[in-house]
C-alpha positions in Angstrom: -24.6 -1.9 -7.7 -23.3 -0.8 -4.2 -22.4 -2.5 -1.4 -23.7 -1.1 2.0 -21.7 -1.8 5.4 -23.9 -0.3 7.9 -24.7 3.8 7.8 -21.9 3.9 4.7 -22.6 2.8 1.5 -19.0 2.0 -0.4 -18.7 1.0 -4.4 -18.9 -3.2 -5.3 -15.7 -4.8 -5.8 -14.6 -4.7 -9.7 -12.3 -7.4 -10.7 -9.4 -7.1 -8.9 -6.0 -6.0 -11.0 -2.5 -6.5 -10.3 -0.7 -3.0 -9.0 2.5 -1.6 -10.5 5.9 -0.1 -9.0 7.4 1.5 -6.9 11.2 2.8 -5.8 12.5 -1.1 -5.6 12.1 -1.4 -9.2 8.5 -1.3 -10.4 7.4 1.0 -12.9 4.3 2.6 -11.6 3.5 4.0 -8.1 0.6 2.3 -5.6 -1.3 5.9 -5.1 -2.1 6.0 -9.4 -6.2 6.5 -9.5 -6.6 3.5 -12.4 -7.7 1.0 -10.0 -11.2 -1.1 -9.6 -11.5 1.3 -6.4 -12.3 4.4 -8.6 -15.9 5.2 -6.9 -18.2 7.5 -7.6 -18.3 11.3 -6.5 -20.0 12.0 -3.5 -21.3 15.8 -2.7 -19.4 16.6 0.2 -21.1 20.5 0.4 -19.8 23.6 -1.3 -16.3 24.4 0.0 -13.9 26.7 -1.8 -11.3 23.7 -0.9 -11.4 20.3 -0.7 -11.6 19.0 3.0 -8.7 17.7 4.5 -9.5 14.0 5.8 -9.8 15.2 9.5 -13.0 17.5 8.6 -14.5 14.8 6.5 -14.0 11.9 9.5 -15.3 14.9 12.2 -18.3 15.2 9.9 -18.8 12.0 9.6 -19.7 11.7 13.3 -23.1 13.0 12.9 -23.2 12.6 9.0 -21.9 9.1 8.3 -22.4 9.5 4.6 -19.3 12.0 5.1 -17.1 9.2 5.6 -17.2 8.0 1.8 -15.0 11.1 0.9 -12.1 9.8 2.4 -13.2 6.1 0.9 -13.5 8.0 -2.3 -10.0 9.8 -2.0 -7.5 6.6 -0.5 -9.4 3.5 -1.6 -7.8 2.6 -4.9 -4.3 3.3 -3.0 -4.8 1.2 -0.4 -6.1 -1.5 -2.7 -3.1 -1.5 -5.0 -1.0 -1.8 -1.9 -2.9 -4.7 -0.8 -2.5 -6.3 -3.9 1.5 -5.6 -3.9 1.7 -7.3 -0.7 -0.7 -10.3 -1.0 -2.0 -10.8 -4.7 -5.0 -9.2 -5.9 -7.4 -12.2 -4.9 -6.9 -11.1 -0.9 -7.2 -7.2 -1.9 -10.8 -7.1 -2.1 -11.5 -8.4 0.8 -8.0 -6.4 2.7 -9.6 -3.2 1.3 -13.0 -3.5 2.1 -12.5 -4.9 5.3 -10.2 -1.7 6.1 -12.5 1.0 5.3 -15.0 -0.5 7.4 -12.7 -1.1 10.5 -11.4 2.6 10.0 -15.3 3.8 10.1 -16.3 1.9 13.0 -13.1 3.4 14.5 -13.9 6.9 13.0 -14.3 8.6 16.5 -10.8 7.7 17.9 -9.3 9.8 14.9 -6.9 12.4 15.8 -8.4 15.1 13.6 -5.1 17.4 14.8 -3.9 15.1 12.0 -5.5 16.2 8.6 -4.1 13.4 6.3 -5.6 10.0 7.3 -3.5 7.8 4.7 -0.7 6.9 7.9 -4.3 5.9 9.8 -5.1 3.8 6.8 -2.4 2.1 6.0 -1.9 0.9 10.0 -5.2 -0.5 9.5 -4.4 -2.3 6.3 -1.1 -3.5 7.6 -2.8 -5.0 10.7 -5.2 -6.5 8.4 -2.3 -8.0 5.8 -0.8 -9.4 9.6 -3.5 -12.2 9.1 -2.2 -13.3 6.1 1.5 -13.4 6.7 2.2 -16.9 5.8 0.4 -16.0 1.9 2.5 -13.1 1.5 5.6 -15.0 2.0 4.4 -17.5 -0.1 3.5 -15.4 -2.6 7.3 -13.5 -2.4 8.9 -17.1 -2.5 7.1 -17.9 -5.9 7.6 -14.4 -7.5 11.8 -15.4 -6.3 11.4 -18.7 -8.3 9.3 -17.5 -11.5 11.6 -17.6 -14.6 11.4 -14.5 -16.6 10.0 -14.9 -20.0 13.0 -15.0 -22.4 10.8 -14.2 -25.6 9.9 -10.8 -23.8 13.0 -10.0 -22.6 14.7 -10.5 -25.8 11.9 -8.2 -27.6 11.5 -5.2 -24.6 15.4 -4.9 -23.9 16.7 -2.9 -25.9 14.3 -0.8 -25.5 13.7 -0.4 -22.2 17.7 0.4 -21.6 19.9 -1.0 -19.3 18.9 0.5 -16.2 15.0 -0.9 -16.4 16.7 -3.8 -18.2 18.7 -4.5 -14.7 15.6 -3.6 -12.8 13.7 -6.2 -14.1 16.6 -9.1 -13.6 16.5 -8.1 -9.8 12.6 -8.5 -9.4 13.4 -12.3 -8.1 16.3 -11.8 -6.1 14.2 -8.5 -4.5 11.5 -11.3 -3.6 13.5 -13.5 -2.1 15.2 -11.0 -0.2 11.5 -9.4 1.3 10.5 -12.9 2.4 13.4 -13.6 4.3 12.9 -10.3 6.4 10.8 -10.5 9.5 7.0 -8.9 9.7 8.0 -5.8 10.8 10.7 -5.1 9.3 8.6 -5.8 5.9 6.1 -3.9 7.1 7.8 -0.7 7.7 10.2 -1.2 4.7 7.3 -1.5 2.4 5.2 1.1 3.6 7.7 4.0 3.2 9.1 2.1 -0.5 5.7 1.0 -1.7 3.2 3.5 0.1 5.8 6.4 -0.2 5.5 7.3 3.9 7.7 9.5 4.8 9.5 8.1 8.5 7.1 10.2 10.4 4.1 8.7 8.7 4.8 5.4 8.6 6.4 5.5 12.4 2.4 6.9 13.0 0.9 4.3 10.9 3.1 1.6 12.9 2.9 3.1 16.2 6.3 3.1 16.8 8.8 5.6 17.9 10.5 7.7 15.2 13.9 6.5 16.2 12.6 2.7 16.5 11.4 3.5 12.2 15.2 4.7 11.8 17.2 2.1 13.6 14.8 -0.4 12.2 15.0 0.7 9.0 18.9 0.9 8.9 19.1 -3.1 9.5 16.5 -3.6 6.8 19.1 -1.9 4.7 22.0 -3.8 5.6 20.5 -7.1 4.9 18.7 -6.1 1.7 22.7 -4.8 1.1 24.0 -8.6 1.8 20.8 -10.3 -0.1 21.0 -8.5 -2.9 24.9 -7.4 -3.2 24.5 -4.0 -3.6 26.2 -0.9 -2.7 24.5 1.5 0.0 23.7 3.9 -2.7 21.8 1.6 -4.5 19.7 0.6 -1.6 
């Protein structure tokens, strides 16, 4: 069953699952393809390559169909990032509602730009600005949730002391994300959770490049006091 939103036709919603890792302690990156986003293959034309988003978005101009490629290629990504930030029960509707806000927008893309993911992800984070108040909810009660001693006990030794310590911080990481302000989560997130590099996520936020560094050097310096690490632990 597919779901059409105007000329594009994109895949139904599966269930919705609940992401894993990242660099602040998870144990699986956002972009891994194993999401309920994995859509079918769409013929996108013989090529020798693969096209770069910018030719697929170009295409899409006169061939709308085009436009599933990139669906295809950054969906599940953008969904498991939704679902970090808000749950999966908002990342669904986060995900959908992106792709179709980046297709009506299709013809303001900079094709000079052949990577769309920084263009995506400023659409999802506009989109996760709605629902501010859930994700700091949702932080808050991931800082309170006791950890399940059985399972700690069991997975331990096992897992050694540094995933062992990893998972201890989980709450105290929470608590520390919800008490910074919405753009400083935002941009912290996007380059430890979406793996931007400065210059992608300074696109994707539509900031200044120095603005991403000085911002992100405070985020640092409170996560520092919140969490009482060193700098290289950061």
């Amino acid at each position: 069953m597919r779901t059409v939103f105007g000329d594009l036709r994109f895949p139904s919603v599966a269930p919705a699952h609940e992401p894993g890792g990242s660099r602040l302690g998870a144990e699986t990156g956002p972009g891994a393809r194993t999401g309920p986003y994995d859509a079918e293959p769409y013929d996108t034309g013989p090529s020798d390559a693969e096209p770069s988003d910018a030719v697929l978005i170009e295409a899409s101009l006169t061939a709308p169909e085009r436009f599933a490629g990139v669906f295809d290629r950054h969906a599940d990504e953008i969904h498991a990032y939704a679902g970090r930030r808000l749950g999966p029960e908002h990342a669904d509707d986060v995900t959908a509602e992106a792709f179709l806000v980046a297709f009506r927008k299709r013809h303001r893309y900079d094709t000079s730009r052949p990577d769309a993911r920084p263009w995506l992800y400023g659409i999802a984070g506009n989109l996760i600005s709605g629902h501010r108040r859930s994700e700091v909810r949702r932080l808050r009660a991931l800082a309170r949730a006791p950890r399940d001693a059985d399972e700690r006990g069991h997975h331990e030794e096992e897992r050694g002391a540094e995933r062992a310590s990893a998972a201890a911080l989980r709450p105290a990481l929470a608590a520390a994300l919800a008490r910074l302000s919405a753009a400083e989560r935002d941009l912290l997130l996007m380059i430890a959770w979406a793996d931007l590099s400065y210059e992608e996520a300074a696109e994707a936020l539509k900031i200044p490049i120095g603005t991403v560094r000085s911002r992100l050097h405070r985020v640092r310096a409170k996560l520092r006091r919140h969490l009482d690490l060193s700098e290289e632990n950061v």
